[in-house]
NUGUZA-851681 format. One record per residue (C-alpha): residue in one letter; chain; x, y, z. Coordinates in steps of 0.05 Angstrom, whole numbers, padded with zeros to 5 digits. Layout:
<gudren><rest>A</rest><kette>A</kette><c1>X</c1><c2>Y</c2><c3>Z</c3></gudren>
...
This chain:
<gudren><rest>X</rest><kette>A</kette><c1>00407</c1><c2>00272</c2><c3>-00102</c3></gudren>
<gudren><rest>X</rest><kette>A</kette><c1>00430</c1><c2>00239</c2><c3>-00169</c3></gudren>
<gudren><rest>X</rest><kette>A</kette><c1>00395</c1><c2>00184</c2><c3>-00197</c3></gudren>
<gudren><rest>X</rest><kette>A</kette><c1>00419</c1><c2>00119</c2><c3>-00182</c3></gudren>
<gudren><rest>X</rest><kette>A</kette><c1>00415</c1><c2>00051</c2><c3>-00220</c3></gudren>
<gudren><rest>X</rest><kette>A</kette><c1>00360</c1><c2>00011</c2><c3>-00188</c3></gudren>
<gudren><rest>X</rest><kette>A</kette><c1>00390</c1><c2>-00048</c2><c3>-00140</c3></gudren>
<gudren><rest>X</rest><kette>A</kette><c1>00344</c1><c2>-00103</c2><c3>-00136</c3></gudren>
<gudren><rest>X</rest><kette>A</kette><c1>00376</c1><c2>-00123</c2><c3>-00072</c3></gudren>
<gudren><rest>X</rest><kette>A</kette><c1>00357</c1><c2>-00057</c2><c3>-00043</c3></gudren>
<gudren><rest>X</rest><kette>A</kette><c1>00296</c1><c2>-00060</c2><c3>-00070</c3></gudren>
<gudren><rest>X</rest><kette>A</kette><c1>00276</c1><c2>-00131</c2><c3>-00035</c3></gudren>
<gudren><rest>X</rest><kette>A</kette><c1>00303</c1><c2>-00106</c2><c3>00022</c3></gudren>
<gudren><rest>X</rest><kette>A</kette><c1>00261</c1><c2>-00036</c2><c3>00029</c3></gudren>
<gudren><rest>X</rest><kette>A</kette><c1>00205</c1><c2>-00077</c2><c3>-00005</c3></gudren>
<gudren><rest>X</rest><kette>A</kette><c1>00200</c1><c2>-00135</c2><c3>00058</c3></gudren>
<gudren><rest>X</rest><kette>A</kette><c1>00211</c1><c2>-00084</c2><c3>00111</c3></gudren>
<gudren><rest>X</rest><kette>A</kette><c1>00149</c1><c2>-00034</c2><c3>00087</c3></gudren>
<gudren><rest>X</rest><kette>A</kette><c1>00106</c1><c2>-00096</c2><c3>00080</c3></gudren>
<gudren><rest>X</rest><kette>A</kette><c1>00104</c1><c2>-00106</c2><c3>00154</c3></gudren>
<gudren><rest>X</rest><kette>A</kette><c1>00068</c1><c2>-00039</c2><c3>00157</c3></gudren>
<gudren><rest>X</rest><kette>A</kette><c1>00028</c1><c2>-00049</c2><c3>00106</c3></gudren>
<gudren><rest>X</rest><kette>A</kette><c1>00010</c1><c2>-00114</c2><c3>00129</c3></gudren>
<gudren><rest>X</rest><kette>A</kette><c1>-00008</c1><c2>-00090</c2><c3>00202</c3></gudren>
<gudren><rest>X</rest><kette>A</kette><c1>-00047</c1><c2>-00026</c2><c3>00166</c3></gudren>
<gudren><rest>X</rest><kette>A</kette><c1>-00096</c1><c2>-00082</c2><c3>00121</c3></gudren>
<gudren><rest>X</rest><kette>A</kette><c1>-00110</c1><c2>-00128</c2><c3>00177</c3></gudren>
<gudren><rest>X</rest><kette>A</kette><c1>-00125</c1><c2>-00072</c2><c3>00222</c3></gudren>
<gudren><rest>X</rest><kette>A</kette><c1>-00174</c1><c2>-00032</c2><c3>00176</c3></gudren>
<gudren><rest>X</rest><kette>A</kette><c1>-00207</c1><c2>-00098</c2><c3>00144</c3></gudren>
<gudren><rest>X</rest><kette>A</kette><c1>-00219</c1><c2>-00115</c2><c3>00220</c3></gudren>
<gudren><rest>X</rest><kette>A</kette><c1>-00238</c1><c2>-00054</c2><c3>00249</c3></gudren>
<gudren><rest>X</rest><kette>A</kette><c1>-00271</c1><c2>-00022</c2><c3>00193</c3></gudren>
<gudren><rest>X</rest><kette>A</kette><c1>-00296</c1><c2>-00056</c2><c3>00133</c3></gudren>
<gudren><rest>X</rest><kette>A</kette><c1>-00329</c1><c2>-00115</c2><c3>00177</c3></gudren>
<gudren><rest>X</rest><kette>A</kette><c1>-00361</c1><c2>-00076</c2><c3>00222</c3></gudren>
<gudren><rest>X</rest><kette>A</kette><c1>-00391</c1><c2>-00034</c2><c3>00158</c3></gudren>
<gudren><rest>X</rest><kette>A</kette><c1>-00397</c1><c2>-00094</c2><c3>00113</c3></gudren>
<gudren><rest>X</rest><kette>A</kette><c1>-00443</c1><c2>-00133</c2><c3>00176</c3></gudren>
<gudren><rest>X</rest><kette>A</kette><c1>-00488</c1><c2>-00074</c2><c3>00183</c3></gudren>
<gudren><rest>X</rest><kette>A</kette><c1>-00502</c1><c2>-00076</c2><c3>00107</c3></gudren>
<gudren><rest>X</rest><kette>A</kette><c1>-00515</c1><c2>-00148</c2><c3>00099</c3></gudren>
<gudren><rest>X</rest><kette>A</kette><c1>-00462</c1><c2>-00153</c2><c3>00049</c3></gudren>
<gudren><rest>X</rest><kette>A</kette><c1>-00431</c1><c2>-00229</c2><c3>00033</c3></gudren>
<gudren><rest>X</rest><kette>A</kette><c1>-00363</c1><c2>-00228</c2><c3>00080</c3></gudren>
<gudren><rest>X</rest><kette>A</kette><c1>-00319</c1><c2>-00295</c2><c3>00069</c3></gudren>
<gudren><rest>X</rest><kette>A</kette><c1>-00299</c1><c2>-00341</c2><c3>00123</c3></gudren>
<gudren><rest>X</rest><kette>A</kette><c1>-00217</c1><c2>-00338</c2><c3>00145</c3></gudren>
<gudren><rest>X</rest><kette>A</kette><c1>-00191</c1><c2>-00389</c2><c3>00122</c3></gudren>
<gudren><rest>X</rest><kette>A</kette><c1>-00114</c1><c2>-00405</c2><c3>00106</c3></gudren>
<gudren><rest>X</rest><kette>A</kette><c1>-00128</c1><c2>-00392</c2><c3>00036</c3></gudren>
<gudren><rest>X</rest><kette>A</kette><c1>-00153</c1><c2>-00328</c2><c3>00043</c3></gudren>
<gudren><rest>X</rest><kette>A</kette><c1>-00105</c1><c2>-00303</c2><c3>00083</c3></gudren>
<gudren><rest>X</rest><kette>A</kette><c1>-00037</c1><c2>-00335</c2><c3>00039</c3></gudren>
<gudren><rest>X</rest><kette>A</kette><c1>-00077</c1><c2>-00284</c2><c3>-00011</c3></gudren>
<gudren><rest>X</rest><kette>A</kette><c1>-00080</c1><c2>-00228</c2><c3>00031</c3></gudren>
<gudren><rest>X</rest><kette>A</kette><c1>-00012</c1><c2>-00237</c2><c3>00042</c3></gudren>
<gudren><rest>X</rest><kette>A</kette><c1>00003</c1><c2>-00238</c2><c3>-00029</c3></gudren>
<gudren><rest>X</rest><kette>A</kette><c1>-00034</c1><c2>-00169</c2><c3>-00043</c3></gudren>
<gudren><rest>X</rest><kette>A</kette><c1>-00001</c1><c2>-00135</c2><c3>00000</c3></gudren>
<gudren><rest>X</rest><kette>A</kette><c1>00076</c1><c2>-00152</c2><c3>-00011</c3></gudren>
<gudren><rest>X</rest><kette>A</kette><c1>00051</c1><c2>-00145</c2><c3>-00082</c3></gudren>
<gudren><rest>X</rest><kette>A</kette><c1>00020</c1><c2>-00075</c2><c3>-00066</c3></gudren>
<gudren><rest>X</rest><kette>A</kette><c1>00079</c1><c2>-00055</c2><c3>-00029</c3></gudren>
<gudren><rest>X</rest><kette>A</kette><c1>00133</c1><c2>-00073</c2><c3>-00086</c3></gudren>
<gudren><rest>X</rest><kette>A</kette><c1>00093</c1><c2>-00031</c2><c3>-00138</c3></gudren>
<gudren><rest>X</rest><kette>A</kette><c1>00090</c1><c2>00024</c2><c3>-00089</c3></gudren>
<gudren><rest>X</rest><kette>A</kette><c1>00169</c1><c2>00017</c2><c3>-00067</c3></gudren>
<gudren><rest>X</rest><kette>A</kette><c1>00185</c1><c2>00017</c2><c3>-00145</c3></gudren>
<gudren><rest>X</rest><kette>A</kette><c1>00137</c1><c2>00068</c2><c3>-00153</c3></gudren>
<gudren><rest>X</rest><kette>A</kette><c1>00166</c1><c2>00113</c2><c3>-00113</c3></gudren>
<gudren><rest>X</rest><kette>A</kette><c1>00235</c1><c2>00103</c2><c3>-00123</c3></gudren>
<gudren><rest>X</rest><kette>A</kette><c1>00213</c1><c2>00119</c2><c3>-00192</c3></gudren>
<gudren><rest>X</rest><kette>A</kette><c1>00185</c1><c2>00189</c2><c3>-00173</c3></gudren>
<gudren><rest>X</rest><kette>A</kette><c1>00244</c1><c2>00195</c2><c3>-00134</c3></gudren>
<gudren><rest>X</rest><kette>A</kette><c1>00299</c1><c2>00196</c2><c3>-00197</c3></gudren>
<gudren><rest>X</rest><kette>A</kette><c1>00254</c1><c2>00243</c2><c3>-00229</c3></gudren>
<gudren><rest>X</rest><kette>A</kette><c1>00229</c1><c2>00295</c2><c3>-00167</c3></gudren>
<gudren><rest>X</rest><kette>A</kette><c1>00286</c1><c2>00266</c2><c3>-00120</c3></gudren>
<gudren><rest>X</rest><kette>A</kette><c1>00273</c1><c2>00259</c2><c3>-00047</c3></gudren>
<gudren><rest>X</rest><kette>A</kette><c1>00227</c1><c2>00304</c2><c3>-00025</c3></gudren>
<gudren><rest>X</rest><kette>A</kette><c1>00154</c1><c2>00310</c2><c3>00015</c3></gudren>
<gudren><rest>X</rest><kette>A</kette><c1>00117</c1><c2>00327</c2><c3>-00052</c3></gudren>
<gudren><rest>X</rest><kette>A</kette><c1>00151</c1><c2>00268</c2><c3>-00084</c3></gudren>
<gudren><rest>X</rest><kette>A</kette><c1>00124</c1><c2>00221</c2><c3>-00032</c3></gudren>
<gudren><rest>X</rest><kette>A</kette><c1>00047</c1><c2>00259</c2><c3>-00030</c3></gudren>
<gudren><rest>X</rest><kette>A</kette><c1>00046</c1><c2>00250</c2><c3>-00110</c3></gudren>
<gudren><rest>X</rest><kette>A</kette><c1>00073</c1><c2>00174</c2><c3>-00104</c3></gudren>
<gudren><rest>X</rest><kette>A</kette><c1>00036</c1><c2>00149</c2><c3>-00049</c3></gudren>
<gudren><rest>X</rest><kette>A</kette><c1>-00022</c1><c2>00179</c2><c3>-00083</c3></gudren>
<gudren><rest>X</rest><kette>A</kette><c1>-00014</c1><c2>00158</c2><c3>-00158</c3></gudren>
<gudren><rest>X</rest><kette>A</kette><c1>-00001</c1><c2>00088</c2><c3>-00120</c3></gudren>
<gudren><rest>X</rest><kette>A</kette><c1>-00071</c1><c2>00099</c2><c3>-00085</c3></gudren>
<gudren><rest>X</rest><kette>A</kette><c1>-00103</c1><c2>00113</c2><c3>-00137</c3></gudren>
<gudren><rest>X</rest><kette>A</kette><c1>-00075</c1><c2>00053</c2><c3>-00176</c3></gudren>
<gudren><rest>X</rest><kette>A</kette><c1>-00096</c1><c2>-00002</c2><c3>-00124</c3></gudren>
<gudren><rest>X</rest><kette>A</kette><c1>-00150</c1><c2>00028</c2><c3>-00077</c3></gudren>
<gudren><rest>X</rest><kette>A</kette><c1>-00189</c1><c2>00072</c2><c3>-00112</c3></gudren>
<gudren><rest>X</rest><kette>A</kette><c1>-00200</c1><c2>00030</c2><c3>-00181</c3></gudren>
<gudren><rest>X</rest><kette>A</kette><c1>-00204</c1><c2>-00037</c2><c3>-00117</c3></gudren>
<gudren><rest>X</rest><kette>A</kette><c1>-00262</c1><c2>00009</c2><c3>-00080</c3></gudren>
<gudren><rest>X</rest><kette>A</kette><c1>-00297</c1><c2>00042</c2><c3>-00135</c3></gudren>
<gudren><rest>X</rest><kette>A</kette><c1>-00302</c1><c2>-00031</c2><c3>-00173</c3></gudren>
<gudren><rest>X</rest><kette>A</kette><c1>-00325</c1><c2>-00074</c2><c3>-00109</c3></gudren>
<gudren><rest>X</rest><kette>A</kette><c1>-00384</c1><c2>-00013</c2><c3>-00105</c3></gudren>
<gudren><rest>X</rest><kette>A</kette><c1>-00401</c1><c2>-00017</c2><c3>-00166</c3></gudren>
<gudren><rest>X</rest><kette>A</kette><c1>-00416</c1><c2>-00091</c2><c3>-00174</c3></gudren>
<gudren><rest>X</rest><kette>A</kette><c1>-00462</c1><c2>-00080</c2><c3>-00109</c3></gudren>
<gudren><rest>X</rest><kette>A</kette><c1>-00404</c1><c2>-00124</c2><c3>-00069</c3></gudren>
<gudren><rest>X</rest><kette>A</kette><c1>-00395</c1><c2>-00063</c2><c3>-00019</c3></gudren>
<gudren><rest>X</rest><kette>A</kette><c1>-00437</c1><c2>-00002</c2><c3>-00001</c3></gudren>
<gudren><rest>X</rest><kette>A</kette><c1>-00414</c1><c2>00059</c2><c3>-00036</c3></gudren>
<gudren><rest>X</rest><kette>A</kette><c1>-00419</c1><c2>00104</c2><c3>00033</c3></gudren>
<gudren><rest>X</rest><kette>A</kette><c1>-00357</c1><c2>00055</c2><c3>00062</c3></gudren>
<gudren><rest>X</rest><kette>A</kette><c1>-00312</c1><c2>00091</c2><c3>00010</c3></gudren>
<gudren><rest>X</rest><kette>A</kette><c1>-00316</c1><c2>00152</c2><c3>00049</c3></gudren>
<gudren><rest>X</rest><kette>A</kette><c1>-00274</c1><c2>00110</c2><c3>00103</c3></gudren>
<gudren><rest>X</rest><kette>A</kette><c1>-00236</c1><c2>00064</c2><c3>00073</c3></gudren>
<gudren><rest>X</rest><kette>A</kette><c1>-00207</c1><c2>00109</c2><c3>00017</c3></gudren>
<gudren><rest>X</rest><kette>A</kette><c1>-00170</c1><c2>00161</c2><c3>00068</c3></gudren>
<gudren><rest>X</rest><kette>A</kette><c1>-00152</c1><c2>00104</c2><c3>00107</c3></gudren>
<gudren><rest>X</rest><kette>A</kette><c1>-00120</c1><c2>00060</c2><c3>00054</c3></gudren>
<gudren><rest>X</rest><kette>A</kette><c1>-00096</c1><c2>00134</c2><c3>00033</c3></gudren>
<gudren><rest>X</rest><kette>A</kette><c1>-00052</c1><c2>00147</c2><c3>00095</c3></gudren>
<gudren><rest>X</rest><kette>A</kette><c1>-00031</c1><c2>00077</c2><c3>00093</c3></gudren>
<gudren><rest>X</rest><kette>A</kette><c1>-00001</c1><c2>00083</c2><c3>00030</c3></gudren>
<gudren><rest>X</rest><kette>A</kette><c1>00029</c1><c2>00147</c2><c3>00045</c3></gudren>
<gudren><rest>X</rest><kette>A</kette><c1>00063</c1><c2>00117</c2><c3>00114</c3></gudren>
<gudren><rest>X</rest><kette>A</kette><c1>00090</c1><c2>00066</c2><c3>00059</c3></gudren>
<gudren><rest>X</rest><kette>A</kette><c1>00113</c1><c2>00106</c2><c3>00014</c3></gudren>
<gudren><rest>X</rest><kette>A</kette><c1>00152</c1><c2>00146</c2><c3>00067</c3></gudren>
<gudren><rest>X</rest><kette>A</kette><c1>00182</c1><c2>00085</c2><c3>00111</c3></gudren>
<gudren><rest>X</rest><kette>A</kette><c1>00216</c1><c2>00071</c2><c3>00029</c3></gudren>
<gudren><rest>X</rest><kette>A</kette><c1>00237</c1><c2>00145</c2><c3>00017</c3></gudren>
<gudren><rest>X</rest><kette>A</kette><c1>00269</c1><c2>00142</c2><c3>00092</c3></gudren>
<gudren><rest>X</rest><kette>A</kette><c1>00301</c1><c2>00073</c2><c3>00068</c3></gudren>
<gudren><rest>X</rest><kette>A</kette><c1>00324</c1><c2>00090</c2><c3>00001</c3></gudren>
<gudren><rest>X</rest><kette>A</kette><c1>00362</c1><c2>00154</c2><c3>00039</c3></gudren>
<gudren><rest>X</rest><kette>A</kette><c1>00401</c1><c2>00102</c2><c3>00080</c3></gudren>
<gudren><rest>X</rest><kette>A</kette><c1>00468</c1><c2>00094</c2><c3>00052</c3></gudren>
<gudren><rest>X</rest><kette>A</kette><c1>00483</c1><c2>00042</c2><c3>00097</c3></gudren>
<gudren><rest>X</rest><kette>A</kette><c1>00435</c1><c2>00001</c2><c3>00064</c3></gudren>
<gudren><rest>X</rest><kette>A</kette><c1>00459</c1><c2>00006</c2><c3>-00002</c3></gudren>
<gudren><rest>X</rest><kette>A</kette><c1>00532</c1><c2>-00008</c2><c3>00026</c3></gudren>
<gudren><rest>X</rest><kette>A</kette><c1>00517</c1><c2>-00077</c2><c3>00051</c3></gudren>
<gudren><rest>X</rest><kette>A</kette><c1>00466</c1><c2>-00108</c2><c3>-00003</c3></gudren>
């Protein structure tokens, strides 16, 4: 595939669409995971409040977008393939969840055993991102009406 000129219009598009998912994957592990780990270590977990969640929000469309433009980035250079989305999702991984993770241990705010679950996690969910904006970018259709 040849390179193309990046659309912004596409790019909102793909962007908004992979957020759901990404949305869906945070909620999910926050509830299911880090609570459950965070309560049995008697670590400091906020209330929900409207504020907190208008900031979730904003982390993950902000998460996704860097990880859309990421890949289509990896894409001009590699082009669409499998390895291109392994080596974006996890450069992108490595970028927000791993530095995020690694950080929160370190200043005592999480247990450093809870990085054995939520770094694969957050791993897969980024790589289920990453391919729902290769499968998007491929859509010519797409492209055609934006």
């Amino acid at each position: 595939m040849k390179p193309r000129k990046f659309d912004r219009n596409t790019f909102v598009v793909i962007t908004l669409i992979a957020t759901v998912w990404v949305q869906i994957s945070e909620t999910l592990r926050y509830l299911l995971v880090v609570v459950p780990i965070m309560k049995s270590n008697a670590a400091p977990i906020p209330e929900t409040t409207t504020v907190i969640l208008v900031i979730w929000f904003c982390w993950g469309l902000l998460l996704t977008a860097l990880t859309v433009f990421l890949f289509w980035m990896f894409a001009q250079i590699f082009g669409h393939t499998t390895g291109t989305i392994f080596r974006s999702a996890t450069v992108s991984w490595g970028f927000f969840f791993v530095l995020y993770w690694v950080g929160t241990a370190n200043m005592g705010l999480a247990d450093w055993s809870i990085l054995w679950v939520v770094l694969p996690l957050s791993w897969f969910e980024l790589f289920i991102t990453t391919y729902i904006a290769s499968k998007l970018y491929q859509k010519p259709i797409l492209h055609q009406t934006l």
